[in-house]
N, CA, C and O of each residue as an XYZ file, in Angstrom:
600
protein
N      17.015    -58.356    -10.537
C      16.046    -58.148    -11.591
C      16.831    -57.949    -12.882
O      17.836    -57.240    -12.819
N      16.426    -58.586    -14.241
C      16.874    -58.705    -15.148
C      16.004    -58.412    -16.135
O      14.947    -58.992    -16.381
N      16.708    -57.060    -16.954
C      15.799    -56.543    -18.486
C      16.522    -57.345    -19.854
O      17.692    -57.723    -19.810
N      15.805    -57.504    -20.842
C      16.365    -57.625    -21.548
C      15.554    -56.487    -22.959
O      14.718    -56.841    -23.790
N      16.060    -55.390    -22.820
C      15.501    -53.946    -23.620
C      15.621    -54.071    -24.964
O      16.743    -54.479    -25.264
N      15.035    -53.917    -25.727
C      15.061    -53.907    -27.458
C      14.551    -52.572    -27.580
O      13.793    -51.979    -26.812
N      15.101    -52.162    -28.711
C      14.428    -50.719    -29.408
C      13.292    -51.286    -30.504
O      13.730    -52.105    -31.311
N      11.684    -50.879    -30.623
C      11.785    -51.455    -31.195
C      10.666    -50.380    -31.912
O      10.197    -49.449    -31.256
N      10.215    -50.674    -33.643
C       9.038    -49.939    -34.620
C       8.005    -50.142    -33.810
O       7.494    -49.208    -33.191
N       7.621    -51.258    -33.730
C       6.395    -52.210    -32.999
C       6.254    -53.429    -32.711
O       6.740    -54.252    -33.487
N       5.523    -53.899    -31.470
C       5.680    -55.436    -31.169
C       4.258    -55.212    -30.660
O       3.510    -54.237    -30.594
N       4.172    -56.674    -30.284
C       2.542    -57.207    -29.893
C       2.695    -58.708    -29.131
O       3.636    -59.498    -29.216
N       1.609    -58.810    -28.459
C       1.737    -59.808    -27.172
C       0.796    -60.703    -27.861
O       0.144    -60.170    -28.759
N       0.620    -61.752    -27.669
C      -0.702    -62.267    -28.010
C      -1.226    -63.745    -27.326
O      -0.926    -64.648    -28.107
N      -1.858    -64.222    -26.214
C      -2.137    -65.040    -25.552
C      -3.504    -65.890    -25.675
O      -4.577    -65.533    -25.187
N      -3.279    -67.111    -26.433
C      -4.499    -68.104    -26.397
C      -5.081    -67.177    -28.069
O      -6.269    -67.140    -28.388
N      -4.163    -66.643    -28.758
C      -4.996    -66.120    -30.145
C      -5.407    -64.615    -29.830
O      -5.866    -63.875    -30.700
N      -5.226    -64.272    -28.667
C      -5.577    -62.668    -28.791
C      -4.526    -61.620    -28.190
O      -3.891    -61.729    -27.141
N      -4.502    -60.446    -29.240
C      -3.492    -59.935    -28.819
C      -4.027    -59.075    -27.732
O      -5.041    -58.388    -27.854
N      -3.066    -59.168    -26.330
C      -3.289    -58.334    -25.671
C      -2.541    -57.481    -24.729
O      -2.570    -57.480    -23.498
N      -1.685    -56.560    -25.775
C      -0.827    -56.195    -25.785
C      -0.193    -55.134    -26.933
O      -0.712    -55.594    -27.950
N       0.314    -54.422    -27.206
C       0.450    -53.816    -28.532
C       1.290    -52.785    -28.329
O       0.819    -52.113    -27.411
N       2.658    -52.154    -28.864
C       2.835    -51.030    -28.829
C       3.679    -50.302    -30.612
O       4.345    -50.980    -31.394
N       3.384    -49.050    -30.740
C       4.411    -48.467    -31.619
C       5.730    -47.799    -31.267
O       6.338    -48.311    -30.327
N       6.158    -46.970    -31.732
C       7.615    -47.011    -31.339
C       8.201    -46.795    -30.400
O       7.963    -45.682    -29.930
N       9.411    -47.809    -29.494
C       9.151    -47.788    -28.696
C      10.376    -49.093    -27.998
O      11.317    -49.555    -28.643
N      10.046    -49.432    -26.673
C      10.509    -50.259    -26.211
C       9.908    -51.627    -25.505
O       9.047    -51.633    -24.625
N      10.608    -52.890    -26.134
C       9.733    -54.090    -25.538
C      10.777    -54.542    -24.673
O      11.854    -54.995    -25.059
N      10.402    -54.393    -23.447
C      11.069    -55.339    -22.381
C      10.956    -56.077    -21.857
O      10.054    -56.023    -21.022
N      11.868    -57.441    -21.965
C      11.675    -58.842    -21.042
C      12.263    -58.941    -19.718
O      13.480    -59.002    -19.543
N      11.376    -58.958    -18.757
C      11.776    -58.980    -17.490
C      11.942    -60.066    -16.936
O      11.333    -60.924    -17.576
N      12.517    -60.536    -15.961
C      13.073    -61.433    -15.194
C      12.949    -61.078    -13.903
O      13.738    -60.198    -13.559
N      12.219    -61.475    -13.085
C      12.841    -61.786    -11.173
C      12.532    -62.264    -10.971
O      11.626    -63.006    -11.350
N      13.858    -61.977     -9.236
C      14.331    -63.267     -9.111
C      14.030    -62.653     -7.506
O      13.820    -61.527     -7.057
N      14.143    -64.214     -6.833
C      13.717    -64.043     -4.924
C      14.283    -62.737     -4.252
O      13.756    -62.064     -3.366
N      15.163    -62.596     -4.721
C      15.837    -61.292     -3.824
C      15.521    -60.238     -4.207
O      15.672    -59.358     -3.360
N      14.896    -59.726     -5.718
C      14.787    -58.483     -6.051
C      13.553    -57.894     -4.892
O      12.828    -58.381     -4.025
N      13.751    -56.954     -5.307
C      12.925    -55.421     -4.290
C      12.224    -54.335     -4.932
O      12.072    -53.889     -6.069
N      11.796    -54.044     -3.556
C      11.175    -52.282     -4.389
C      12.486    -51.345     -5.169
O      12.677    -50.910     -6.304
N      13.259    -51.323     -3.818
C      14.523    -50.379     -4.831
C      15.076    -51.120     -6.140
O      15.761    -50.240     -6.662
N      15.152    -52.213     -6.926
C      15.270    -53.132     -7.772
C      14.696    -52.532     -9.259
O      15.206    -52.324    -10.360
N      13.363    -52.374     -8.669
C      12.439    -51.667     -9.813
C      12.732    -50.330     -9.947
O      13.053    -49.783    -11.002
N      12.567    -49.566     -8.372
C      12.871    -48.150     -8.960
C      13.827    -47.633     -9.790
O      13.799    -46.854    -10.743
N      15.208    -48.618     -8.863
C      16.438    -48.355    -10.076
C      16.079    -48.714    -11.539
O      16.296    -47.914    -12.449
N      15.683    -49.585    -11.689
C      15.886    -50.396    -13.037
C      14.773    -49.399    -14.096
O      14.922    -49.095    -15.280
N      13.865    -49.125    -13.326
C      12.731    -48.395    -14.452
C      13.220    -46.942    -14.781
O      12.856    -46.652    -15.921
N      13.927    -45.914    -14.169
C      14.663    -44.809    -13.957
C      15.821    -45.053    -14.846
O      16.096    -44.141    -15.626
N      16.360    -45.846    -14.862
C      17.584    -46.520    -15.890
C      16.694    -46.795    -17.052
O      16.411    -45.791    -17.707
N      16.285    -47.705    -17.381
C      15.558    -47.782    -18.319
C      14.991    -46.155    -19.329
O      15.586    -45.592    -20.248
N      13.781    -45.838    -18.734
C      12.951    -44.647    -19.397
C      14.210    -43.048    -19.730
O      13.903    -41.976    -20.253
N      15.461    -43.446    -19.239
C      16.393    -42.247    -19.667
C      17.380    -42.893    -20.138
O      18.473    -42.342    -20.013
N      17.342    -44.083    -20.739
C      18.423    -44.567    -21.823
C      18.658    -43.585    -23.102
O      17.772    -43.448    -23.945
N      19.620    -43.066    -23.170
C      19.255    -42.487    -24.702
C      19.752    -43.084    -25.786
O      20.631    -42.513    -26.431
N      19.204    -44.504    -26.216
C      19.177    -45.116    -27.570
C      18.596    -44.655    -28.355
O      18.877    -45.034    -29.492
N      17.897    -43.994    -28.264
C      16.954    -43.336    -29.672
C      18.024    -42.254    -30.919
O      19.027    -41.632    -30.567
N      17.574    -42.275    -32.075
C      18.274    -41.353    -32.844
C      17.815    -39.994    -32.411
O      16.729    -39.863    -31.847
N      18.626    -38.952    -32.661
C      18.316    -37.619    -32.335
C      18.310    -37.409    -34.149
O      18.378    -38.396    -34.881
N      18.236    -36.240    -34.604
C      17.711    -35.609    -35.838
C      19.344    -35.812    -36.611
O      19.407    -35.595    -37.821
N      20.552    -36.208    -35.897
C      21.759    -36.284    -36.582
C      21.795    -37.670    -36.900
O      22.687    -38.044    -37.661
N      21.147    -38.329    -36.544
C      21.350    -39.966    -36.435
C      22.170    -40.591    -34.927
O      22.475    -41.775    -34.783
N      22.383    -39.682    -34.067
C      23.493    -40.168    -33.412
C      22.394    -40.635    -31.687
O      21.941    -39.712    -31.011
N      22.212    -41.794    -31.367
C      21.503    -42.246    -30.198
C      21.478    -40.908    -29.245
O      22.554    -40.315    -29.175
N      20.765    -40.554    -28.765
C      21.121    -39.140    -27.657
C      19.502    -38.964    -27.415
O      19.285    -38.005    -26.674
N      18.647    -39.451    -27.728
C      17.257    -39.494    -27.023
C      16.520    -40.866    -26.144
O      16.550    -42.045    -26.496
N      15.928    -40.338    -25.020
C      15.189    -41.371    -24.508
C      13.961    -41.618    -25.309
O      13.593    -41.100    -26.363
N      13.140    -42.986    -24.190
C      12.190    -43.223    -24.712
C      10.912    -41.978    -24.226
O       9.872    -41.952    -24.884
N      11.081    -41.112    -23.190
C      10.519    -39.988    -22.912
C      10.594    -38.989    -23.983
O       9.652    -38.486    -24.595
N      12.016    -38.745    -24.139
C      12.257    -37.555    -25.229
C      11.429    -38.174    -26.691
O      10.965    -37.176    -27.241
N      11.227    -38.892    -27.160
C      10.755    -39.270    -28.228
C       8.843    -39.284    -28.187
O       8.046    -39.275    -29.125
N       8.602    -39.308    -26.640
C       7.068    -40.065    -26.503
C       6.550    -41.394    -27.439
O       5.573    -41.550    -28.172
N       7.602    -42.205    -27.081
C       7.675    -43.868    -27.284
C       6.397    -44.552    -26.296
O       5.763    -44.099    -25.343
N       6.370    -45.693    -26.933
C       5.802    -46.612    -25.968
C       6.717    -47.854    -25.348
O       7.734    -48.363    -25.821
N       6.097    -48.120    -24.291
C       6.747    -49.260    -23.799
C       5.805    -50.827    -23.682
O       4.607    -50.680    -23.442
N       6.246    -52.060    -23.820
C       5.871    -53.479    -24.108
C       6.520    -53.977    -22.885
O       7.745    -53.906    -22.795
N       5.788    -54.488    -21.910
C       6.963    -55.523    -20.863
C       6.403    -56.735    -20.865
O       5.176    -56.827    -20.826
N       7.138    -57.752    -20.906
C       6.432    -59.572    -20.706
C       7.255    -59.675    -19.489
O       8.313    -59.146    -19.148
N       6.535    -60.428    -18.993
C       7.837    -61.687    -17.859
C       8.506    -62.615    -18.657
O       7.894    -63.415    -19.365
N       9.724    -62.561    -18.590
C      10.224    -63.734    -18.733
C      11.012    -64.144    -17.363
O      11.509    -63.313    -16.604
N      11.045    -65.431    -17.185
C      11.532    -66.047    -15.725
C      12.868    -66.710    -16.410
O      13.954    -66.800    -15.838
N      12.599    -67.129    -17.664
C      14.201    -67.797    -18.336
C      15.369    -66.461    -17.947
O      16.417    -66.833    -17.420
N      15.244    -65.387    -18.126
C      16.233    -64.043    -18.332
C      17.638    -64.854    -16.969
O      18.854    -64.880    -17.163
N      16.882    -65.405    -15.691
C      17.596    -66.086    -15.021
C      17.912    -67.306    -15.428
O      17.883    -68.059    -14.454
N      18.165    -67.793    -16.285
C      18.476    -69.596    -16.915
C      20.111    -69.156    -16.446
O      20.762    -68.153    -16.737
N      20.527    -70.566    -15.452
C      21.774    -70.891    -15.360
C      21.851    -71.903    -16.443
O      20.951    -72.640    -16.848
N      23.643    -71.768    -17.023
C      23.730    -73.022    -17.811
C      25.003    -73.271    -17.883
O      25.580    -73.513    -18.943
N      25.568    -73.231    -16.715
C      26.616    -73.512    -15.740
C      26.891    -75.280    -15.947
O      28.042    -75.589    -16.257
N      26.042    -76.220    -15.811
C      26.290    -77.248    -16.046
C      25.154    -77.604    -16.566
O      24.041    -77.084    -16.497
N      25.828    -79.258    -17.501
C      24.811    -79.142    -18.731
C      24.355    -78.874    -19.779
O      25.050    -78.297    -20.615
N      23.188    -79.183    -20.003
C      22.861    -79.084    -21.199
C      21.002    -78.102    -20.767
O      20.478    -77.186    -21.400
N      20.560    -78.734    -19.646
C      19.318    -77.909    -19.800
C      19.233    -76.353    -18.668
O      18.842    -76.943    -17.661
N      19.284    -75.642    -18.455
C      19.112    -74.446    -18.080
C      18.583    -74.840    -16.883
O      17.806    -75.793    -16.834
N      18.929    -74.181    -15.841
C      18.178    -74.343    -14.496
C      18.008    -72.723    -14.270
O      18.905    -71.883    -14.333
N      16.403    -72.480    -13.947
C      15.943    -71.742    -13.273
C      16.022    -71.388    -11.671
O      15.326    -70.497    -11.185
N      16.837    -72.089    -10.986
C      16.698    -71.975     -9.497
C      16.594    -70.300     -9.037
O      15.832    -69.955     -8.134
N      17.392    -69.397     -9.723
C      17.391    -67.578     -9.377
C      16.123    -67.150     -9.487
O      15.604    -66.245     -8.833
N      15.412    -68.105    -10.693
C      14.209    -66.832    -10.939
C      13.265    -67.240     -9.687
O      13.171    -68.434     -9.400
N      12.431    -66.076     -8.797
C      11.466    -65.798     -8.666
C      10.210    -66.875     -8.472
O       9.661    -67.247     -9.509
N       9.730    -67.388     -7.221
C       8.870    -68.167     -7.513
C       7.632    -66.702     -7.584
O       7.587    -65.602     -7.033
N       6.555    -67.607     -8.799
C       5.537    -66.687     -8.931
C       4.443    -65.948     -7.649
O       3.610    -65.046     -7.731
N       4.867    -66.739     -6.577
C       4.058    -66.075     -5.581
C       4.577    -64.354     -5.049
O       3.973    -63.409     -4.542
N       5.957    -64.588     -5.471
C       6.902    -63.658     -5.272
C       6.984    -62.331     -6.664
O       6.988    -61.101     -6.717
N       7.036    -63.425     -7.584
C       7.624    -62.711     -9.090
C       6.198    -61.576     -9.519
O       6.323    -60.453    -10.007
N       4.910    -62.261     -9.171
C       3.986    -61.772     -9.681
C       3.625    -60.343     -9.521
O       3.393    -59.534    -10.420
N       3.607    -60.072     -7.662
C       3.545    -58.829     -7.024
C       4.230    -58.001     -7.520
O       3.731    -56.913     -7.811
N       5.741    -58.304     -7.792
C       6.833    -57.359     -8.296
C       6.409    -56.985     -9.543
O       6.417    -55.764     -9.700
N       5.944    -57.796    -10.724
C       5.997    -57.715    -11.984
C       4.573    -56.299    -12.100
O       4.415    -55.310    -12.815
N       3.791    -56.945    -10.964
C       2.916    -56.021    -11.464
C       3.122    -54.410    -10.396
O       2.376    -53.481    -10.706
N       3.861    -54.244     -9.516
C       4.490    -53.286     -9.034
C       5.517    -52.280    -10.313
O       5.454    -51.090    -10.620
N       6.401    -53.400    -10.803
C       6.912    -52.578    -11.758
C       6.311    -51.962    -12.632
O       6.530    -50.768    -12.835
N       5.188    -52.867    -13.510
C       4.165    -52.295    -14.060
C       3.615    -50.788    -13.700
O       3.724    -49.812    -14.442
N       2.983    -50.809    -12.367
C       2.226    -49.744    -11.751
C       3.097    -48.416    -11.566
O       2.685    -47.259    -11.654
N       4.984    -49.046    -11.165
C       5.434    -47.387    -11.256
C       5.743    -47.113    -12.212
O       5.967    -45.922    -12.426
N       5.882    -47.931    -13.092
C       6.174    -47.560    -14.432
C       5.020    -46.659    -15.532
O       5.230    -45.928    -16.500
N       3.985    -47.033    -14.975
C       2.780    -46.335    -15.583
C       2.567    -45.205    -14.768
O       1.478    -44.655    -14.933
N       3.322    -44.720    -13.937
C       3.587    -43.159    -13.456
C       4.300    -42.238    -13.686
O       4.214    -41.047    -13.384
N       5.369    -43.067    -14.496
C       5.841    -42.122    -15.207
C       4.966    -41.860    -16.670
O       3.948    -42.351    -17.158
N       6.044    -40.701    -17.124
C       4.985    -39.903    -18.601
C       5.308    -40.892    -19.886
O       5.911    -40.373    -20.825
N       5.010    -42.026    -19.966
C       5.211    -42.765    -21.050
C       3.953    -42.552    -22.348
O       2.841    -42.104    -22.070
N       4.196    -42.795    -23.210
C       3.105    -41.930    -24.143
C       2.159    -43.228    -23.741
O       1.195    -42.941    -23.032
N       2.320    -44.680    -24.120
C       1.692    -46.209    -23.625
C       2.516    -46.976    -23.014
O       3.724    -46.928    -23.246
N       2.061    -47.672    -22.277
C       2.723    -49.051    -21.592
C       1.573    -50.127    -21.621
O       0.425    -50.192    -21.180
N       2.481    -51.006    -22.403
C       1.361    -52.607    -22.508
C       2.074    -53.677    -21.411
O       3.106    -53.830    -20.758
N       1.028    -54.179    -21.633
C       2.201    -55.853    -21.033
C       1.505    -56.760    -21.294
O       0.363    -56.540    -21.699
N       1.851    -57.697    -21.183
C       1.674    -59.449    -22.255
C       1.067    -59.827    -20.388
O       1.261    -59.022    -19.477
N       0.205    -61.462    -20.150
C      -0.173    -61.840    -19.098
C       0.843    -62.528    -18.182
O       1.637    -63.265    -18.767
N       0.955    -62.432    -16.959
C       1.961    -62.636    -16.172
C       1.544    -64.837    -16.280
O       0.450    -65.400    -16.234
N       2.906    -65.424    -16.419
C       2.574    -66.683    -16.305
C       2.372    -67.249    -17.489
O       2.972    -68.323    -17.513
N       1.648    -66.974    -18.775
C       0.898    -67.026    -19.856
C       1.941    -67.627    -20.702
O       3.106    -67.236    -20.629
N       1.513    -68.697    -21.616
C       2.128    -69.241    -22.708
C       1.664    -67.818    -23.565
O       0.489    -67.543    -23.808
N       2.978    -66.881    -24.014
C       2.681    -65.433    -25.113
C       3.698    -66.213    -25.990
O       4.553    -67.063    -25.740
N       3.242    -65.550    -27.186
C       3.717    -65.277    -28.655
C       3.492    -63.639    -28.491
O       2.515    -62.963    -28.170
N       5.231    -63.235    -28.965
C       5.644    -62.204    -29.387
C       6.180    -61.842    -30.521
O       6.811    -62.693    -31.148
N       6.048    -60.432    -31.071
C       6.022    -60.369    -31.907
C       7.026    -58.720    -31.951
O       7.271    -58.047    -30.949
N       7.443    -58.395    -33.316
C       8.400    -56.953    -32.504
C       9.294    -57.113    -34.072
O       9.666    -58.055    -34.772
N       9.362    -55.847    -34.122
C      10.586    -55.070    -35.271
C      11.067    -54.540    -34.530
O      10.641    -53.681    -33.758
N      12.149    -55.026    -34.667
C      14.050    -54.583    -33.718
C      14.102    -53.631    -34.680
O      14.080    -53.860    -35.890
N      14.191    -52.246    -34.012
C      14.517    -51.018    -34.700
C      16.354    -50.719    -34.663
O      16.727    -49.896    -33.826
N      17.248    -51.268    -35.401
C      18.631    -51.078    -35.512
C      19.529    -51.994    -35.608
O      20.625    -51.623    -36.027
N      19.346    -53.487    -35.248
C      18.516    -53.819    -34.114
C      19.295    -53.343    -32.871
O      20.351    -53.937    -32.656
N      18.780    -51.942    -31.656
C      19.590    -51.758    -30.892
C      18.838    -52.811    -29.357
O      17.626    -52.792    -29.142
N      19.763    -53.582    -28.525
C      19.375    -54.808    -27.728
C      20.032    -54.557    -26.183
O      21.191    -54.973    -26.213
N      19.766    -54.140    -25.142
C      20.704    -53.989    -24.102
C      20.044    -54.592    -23.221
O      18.824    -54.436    -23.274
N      20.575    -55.416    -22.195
C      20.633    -56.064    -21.100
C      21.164    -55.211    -19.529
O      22.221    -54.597    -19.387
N      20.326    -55.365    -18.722
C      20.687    -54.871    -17.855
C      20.483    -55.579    -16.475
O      19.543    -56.335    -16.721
N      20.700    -55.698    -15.643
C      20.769    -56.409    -14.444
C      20.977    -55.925    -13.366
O      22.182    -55.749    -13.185
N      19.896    -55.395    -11.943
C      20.226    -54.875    -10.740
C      21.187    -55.532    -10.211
O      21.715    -54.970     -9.252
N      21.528    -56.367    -10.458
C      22.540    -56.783     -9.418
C      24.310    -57.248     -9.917
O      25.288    -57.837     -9.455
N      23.952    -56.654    -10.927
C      25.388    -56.467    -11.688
C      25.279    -55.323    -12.705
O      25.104    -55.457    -13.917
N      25.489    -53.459    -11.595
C      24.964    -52.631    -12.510
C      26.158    -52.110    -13.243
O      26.905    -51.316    -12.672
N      26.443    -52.594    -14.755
C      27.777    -52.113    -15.385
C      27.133    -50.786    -16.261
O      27.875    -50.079    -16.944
């Protein structure tokens, strides 16, 4: 499973002309999975995630989560986050996730993620041609990956 985390003022989802999706300050994350990810996949990754401390503390210096702040959180699917481009010129998807697979998870992550104390959690439609939208707050950008946890 693959994040790709932004800090961000605010972003917004918006599918077929309507937004449905929205958050303020906060974090928008693009997710990625892939056939092999799991339940433990998410647990790790959302637990990692919600105690990042990118946020400024009152010195300026990153040392708060998105908890400590009562942020919101934004998640889309993205299935590209897996693009090989190993050979070539066009990206092969073979890692990501077929949707019969990707979907359950996406919306699993969703569901434990909305158990924890997040002030909001949105998400954009699983599958959906979205337009996104988002002020990169720093711009601070981290990538993370269950299966290469550095």
């Amino acid at each position: 499973m693959r994040a790709l985390i932004q800090r961000v003022n605010n972003s917004q989802v918006e599918v077929e002309g309507k937004i449905v999706g929205s958050i303020n300050k906060g974090l928008l994350i693009l997710l990625g999975i892939e056939s092999l990810d799991t339940e433990e996949d998410i647990d790790w990754l959302i637990n990692k995630i919600v105690q990042l401390r990118i946020f400024n503390d009152s010195e300026g210096i990153m040392n708060l989560s998105v908890l400590d702040i009562k942020g919101e959180i934004l998640v889309i699917s993205q299935f590209t986050l897996h693009a090989s481009t190993k050979k070539g010129n066009r990206p092969s998807y073979i890692k990501a996730a077929n949707p019969s697979i990707a979907k359950p998870l996406y919306e699993l992550f969703l569901a434990k993620l909305r158990e924890k104390e997040i002030t909001k959690t949105a998400a954009g439609i699983f599958g959906a041609d979205m337009k996104v939208q988002l002020v990169n707050d720093g711009p601070v950008t981290i990538f993370i990956d269950t299966k290469n946890k550095e």
